[in-house]
C-alpha positions as CSV (number, residue, x, y, z in Angstrom):
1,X,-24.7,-6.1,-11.3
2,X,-24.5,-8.5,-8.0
3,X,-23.2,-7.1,-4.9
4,X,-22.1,-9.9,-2.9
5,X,-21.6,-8.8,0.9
6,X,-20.7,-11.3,3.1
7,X,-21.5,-10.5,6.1
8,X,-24.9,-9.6,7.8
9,X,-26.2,-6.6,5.0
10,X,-25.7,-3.6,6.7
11,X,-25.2,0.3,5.8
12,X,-21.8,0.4,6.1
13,X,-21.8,-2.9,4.3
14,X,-23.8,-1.1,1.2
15,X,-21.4,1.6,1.7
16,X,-18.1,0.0,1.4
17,X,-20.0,-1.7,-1.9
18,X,-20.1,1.9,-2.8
19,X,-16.5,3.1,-2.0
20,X,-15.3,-0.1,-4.2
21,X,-17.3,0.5,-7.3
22,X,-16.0,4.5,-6.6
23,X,-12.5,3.3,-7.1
24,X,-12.8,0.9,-9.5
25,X,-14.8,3.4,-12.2
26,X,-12.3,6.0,-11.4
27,X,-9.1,4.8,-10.8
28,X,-9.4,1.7,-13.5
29,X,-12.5,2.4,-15.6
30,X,-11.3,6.2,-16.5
31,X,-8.1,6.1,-15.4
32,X,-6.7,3.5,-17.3
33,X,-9.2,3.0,-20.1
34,X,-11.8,6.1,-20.9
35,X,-9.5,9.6,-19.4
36,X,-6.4,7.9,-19.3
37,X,-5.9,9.5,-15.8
38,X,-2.8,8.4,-14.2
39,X,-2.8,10.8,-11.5
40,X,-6.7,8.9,-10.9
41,X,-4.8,6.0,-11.1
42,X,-2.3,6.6,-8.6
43,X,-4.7,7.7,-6.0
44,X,-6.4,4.1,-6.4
45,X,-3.9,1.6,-7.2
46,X,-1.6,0.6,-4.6
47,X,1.9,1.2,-5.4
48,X,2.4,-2.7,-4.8
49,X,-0.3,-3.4,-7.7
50,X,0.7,-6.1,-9.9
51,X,-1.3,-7.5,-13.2
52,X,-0.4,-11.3,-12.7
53,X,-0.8,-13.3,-15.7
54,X,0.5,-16.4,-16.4
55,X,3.8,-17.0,-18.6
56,X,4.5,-20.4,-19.7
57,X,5.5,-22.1,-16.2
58,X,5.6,-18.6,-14.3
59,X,3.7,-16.0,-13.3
60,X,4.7,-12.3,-15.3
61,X,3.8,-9.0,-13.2
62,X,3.3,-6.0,-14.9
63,X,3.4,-3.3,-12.1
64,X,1.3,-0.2,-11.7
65,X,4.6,2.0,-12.1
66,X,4.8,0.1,-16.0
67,X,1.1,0.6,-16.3
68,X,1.4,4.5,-15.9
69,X,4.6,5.2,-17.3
70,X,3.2,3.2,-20.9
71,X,0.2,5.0,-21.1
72,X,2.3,8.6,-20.2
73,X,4.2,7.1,-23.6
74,X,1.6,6.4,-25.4
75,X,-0.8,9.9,-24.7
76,X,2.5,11.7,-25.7
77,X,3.3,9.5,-29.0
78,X,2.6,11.9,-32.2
79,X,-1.1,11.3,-33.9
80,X,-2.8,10.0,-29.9
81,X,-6.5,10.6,-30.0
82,X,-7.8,9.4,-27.0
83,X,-11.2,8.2,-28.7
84,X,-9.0,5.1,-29.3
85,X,-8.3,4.3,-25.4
86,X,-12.0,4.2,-25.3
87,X,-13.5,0.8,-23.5
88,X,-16.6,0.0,-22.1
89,X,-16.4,-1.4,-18.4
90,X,-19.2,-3.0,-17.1
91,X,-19.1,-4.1,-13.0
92,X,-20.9,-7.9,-13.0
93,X,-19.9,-8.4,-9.2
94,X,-18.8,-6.6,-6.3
95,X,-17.4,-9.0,-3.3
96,X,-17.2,-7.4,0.1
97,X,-15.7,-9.3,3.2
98,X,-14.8,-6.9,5.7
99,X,-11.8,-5.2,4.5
100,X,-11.1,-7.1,1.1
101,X,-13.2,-6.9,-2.1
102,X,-13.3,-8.2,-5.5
103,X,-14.6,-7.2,-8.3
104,X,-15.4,-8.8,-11.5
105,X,-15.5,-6.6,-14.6
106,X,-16.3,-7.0,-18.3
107,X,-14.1,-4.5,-20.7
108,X,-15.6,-4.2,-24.1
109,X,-14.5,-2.1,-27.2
110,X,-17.3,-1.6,-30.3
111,X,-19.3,-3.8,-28.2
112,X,-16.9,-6.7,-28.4
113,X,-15.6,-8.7,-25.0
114,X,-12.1,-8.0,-25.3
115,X,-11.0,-8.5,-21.3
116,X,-12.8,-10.3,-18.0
117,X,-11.2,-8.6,-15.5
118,X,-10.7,-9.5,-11.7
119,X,-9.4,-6.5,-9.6
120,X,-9.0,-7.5,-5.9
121,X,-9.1,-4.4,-3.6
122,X,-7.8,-4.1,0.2
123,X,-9.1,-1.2,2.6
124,X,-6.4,0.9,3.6
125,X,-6.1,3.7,6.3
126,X,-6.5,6.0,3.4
127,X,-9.3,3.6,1.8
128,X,-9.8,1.0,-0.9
129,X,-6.8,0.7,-2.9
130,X,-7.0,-2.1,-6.1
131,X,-4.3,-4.6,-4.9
132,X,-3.9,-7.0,-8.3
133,X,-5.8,-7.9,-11.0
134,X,-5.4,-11.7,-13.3
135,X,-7.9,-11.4,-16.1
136,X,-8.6,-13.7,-19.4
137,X,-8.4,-12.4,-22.5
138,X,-11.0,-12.7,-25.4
139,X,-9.0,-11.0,-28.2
């Protein structure tokens, strides 16, 4: 994985490197995908998080409020195993610039690329929080 800081390399710069790939494996990596953790979630998206995708001559949002209350559905639908939410996330980048980060991810599922991910993250009094996310889809 490249770590990309932008400014002189520093500790703190190595640590806030750190603190992003923290929140990104928990919040998005477990949360949404492997643990289905929406209280992990929560803690690491910010409640203005938006998936931005593109839709014909717009852009569609699909808000971090949707996110968690379809995955509450789905863990509560009859038959759920969660061996099926089961994705591989693998961190190719992390971006630091002072407080803004990105972070480029590949999401695979029986070893197939199914998602390239791009999770933008802002530091917040409370820390990093992920911001947005536009992806391209391999399916």
């Amino acid at each position: 994985m490249n770590t990309v800081l932008s400014a002189s390399t520093t500790a703190a710069a190595f640590s806030d490197a750190a603190a992003v790939r923290d929140v990104v494996n928990s919040a998005y990596c477990n949360g949404a995908y492997n643990a289905l953790d929406t209280v992990a979630m929560a803690r690491g998206f910010h409640p203005g998080f938006a998936i931005i995708s593109a839709g014909a001559d717009a852009l569609e949002r699909y808000t971090i409020s949707e996110w968690i209350a379809a995955i509450e559905k789905r863990k509560s639908a009859a038959g759920f195993d969660i061996a099926t939410a089961k994705r591989a996330c693998h961190l190719s980048s992390v971006d630091v610039t002072g407080d803004v980060a990105n972070v480029k991810m590949e999401v695979r599922k029986d070893g197939a690329l199914i998602y390239t991910d791009y999770l933008f993250l802002l530091r917040f009094a409370d820390g990093w929080k992920i911001v947005s996310k536009v992806y391209q889809d391999h399916q």
